[in-house]
LODRENFI-632924 format. One record per atom (N, C-alpha, C): residue in one letter; residue number from 1; x, y, z; atom name. Coordinates in Angstrom, 2 decimals, decimal comma. Layout:
BEGIN
+---+-----+---------+---------+---------+----+
! r !   k !    east !   north !      up !  a !
+---+-----+---------+---------+---------+----+
! a ! NUM !       X !       Y !       Z ! CA !
...
+---+-----+---------+---------+---------+----+
END
This chain:
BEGIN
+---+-----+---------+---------+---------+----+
! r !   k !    east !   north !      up !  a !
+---+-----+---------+---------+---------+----+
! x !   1 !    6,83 !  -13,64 !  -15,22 !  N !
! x !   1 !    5,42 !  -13,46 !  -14,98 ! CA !
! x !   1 !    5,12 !  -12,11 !  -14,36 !  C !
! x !   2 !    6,09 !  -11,65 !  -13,50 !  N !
! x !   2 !    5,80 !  -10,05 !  -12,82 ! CA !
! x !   2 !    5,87 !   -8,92 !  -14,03 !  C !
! x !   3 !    6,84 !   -9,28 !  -14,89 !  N !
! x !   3 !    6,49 !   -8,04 !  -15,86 ! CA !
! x !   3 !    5,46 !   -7,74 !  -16,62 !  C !
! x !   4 !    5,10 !   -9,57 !  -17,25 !  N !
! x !   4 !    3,63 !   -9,71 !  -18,04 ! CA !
! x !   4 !    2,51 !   -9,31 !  -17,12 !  C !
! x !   5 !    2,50 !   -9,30 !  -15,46 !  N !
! x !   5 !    1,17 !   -9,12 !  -15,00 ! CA !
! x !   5 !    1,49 !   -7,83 !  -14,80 !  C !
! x !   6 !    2,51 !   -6,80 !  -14,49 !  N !
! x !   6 !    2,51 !   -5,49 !  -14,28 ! CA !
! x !   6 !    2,31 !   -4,87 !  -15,68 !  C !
! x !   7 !    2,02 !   -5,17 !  -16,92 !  N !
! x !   7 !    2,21 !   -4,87 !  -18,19 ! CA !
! x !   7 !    0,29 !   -4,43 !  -18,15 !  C !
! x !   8 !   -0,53 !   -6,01 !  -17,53 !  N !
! x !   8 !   -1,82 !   -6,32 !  -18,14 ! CA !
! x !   8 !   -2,13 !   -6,07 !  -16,84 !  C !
! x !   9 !   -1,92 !   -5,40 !  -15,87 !  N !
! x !   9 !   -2,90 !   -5,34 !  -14,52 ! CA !
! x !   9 !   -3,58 !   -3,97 !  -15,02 !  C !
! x !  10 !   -5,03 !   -3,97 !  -13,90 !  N !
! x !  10 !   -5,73 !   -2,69 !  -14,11 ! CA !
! x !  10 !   -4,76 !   -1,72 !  -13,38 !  C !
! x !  11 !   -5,77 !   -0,80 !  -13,71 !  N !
! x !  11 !   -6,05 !    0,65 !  -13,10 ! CA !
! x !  11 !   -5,88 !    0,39 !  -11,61 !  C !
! x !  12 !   -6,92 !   -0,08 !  -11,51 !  N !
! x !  12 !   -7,66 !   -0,45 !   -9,86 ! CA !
! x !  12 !   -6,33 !   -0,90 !   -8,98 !  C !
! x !  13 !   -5,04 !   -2,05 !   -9,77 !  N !
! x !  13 !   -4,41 !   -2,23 !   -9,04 ! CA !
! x !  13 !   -3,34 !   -1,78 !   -8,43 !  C !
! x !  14 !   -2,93 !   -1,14 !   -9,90 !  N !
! x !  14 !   -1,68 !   -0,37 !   -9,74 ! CA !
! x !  14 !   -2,07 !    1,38 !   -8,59 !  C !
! x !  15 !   -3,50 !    1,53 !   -8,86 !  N !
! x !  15 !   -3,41 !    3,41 !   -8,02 ! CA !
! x !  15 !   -3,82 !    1,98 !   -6,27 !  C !
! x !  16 !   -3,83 !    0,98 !   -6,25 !  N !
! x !  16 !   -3,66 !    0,78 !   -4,83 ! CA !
! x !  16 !   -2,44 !    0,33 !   -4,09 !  C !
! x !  17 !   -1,82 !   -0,22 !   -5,75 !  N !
! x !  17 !    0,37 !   -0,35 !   -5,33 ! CA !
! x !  17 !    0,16 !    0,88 !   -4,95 !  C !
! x !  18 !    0,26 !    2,03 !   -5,56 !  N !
! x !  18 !    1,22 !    2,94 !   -5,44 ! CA !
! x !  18 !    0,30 !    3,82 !   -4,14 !  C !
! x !  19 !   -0,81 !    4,13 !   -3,79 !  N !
! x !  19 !   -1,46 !    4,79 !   -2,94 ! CA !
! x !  19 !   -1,35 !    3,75 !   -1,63 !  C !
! x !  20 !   -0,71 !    2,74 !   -1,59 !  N !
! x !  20 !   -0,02 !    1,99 !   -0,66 ! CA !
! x !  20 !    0,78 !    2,21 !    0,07 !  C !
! x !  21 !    1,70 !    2,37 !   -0,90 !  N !
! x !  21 !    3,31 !    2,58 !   -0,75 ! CA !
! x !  21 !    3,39 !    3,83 !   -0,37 !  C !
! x !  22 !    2,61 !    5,20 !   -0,56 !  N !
! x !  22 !    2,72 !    6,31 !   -0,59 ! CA !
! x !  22 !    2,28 !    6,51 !    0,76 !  C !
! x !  23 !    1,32 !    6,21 !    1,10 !  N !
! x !  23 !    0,63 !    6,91 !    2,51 ! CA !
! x !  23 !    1,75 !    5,39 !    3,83 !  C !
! x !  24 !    1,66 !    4,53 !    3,37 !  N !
! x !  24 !    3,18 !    4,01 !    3,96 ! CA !
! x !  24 !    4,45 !    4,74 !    4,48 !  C !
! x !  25 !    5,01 !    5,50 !    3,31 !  N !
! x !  25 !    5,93 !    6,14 !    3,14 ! CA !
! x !  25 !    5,68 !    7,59 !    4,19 !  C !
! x !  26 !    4,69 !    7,91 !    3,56 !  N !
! x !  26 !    3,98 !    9,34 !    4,63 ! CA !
! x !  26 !    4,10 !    8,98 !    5,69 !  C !
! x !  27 !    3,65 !    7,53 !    6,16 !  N !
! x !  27 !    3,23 !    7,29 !    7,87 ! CA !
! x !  27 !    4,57 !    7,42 !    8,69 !  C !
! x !  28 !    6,06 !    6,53 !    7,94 !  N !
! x !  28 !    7,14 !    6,12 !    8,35 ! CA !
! x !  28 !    7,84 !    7,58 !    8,85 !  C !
! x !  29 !    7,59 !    8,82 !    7,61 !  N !
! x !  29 !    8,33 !    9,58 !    7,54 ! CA !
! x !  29 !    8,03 !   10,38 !    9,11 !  C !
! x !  30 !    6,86 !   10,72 !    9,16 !  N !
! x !  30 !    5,89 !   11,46 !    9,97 ! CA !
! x !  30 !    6,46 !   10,68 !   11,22 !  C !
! x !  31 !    6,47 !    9,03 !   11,60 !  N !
! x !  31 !    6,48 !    8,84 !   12,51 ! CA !
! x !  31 !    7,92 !    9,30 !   12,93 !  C !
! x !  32 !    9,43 !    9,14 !   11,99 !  N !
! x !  32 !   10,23 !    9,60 !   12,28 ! CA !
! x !  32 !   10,67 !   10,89 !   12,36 !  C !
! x !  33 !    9,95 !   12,26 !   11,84 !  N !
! x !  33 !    9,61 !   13,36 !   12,16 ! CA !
! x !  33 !    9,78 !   13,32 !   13,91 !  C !
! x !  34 !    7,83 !   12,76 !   13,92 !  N !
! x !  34 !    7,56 !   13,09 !   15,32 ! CA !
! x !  34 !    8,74 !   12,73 !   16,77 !  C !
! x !  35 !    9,46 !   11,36 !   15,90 !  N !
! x !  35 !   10,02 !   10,47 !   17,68 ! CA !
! x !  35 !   11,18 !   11,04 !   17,59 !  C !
! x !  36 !   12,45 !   11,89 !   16,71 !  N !
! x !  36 !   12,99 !   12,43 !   16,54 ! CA !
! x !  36 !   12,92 !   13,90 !   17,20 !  C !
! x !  37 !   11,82 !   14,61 !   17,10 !  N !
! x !  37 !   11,65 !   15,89 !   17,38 ! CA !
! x !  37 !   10,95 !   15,68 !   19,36 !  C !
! x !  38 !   10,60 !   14,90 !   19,36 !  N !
! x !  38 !   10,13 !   14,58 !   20,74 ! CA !
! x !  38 !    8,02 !   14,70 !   20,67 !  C !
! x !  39 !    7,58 !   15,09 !   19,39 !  N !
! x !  39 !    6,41 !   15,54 !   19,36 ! CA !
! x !  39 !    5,57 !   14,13 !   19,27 !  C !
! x !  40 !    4,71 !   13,28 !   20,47 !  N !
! x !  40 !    4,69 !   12,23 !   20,50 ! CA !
! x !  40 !    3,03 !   12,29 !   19,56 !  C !
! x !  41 !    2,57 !   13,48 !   19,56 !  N !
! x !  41 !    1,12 !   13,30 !   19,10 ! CA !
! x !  41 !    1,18 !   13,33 !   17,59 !  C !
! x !  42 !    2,60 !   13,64 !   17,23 !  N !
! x !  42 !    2,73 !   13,40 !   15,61 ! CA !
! x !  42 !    2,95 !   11,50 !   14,78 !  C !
! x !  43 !    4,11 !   11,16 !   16,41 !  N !
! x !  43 !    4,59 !   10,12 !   16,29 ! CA !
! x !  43 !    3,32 !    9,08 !   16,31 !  C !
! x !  44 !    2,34 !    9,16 !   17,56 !  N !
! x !  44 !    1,20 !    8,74 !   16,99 ! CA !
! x !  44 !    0,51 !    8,22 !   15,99 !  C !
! x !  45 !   -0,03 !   10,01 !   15,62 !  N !
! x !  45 !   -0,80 !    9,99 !   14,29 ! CA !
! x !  45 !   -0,47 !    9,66 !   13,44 !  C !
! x !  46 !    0,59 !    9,14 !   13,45 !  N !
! x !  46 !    1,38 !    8,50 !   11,93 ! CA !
! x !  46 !    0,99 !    7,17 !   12,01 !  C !
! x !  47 !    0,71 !    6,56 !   13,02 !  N !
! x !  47 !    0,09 !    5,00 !   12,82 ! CA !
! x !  47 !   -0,88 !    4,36 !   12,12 !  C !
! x !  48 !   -2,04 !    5,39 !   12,65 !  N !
! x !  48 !   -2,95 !    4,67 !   11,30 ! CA !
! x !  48 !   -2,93 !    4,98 !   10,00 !  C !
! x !  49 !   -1,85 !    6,37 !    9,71 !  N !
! x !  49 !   -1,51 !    6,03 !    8,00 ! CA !
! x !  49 !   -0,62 !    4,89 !    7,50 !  C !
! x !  50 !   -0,10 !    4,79 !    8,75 !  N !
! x !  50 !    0,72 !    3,68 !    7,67 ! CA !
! x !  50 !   -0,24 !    2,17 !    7,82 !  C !
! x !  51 !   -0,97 !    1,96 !    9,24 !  N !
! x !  51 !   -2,24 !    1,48 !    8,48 ! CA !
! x !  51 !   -2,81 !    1,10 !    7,76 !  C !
! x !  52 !   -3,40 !    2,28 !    6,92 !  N !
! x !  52 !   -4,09 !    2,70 !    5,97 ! CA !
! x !  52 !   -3,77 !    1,83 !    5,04 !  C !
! x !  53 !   -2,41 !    2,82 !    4,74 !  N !
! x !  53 !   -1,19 !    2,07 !    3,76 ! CA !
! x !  53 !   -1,25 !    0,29 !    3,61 !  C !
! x !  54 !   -1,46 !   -0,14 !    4,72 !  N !
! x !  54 !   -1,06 !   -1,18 !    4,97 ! CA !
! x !  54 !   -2,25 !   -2,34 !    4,74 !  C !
! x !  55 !   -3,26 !   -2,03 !    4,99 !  N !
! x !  55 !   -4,98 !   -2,36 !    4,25 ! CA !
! x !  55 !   -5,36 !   -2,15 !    2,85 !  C !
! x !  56 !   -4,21 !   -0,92 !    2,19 !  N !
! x !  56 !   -4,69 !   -0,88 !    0,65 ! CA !
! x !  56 !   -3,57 !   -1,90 !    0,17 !  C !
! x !  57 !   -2,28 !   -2,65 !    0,86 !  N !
! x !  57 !   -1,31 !   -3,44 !    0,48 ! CA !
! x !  57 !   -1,89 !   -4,61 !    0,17 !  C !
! x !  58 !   -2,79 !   -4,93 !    0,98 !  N !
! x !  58 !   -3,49 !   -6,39 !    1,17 ! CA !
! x !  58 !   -4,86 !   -6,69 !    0,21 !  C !
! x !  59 !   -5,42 !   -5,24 !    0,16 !  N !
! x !  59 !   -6,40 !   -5,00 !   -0,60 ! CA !
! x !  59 !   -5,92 !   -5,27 !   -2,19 !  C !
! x !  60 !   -4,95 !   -5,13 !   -2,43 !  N !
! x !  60 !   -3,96 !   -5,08 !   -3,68 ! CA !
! x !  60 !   -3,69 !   -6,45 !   -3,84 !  C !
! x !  61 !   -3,12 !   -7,00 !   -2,76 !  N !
! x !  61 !   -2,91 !   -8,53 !   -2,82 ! CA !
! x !  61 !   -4,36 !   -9,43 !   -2,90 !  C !
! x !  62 !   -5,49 !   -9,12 !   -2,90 !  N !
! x !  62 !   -6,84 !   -9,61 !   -2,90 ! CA !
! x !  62 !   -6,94 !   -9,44 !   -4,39 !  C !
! x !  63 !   -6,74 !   -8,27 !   -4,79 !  N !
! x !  63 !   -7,31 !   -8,12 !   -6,83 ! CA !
! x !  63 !   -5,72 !   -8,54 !   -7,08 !  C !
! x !  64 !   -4,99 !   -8,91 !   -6,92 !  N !
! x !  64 !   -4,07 !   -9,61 !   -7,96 ! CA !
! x !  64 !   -4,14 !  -10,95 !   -7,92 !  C !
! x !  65 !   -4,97 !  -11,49 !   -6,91 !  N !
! x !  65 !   -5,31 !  -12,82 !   -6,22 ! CA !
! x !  65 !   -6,32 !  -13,30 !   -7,37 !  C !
! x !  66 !   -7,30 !  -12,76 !   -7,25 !  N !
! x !  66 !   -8,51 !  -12,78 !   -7,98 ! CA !
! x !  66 !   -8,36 !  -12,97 !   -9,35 !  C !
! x !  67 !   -7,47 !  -11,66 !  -10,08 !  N !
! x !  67 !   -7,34 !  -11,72 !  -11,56 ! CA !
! x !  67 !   -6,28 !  -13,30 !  -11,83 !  C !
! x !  68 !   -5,31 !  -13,12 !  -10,97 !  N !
! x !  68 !   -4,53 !  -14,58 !  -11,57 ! CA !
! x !  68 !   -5,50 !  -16,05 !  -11,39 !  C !
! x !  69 !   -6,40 !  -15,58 !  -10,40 !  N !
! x !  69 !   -7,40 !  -17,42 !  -10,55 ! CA !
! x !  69 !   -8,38 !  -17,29 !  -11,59 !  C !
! x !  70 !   -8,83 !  -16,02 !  -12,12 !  N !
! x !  70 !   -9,61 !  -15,87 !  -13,09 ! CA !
! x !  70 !   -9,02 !  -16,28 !  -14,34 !  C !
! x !  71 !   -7,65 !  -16,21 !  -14,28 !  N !
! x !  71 !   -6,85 !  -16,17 !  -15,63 ! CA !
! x !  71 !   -6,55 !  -17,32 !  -15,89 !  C !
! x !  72 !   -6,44 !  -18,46 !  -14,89 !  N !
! x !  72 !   -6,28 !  -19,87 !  -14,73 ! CA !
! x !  72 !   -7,59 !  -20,68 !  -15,39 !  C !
! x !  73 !   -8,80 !  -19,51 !  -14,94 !  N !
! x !  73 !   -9,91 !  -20,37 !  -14,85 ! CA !
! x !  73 !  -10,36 !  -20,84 !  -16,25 !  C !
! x !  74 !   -9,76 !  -19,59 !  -17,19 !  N !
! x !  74 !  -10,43 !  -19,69 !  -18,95 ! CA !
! x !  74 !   -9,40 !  -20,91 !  -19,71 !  C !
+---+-----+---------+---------+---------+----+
END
């Protein structure tokens, strides 16, 4: 079923997988940048990207939610 719905999902879902995963990835990196280097206002600011990240994950899990009860519904 994951390949058939990653085959037939939108647009909409897949640029919020991947703009997920990405500013995720940004936040982790940044935060290990900053706590590594001692620069705590980097280590910080990396929180609410991964955040971010972390609201378009769920947001993603809401439209894949939606399309599979829609798909049930016909």
């Amino acid at each position: 079923m994951l390949e058939q719905f990653w085959a037939t999902a939108s647009t909409s879902y897949k640029v919020l997988v991947f703009g997920a995963m990405g500013l995720i990835a940004v936040g982790l990196v940044l935060s290990i940048v900053g706590n590594t280097s001692g620069n705590q206002g980097l280590a910080i600011a990396s929180l609410p990207i991964i955040g971010v990240g972390l609201l378009l994950h769920v947001t993603g899990l809401v439209v894949r939610g939606q399309k599979i009860r829609k798909s049930y519904k016909k």
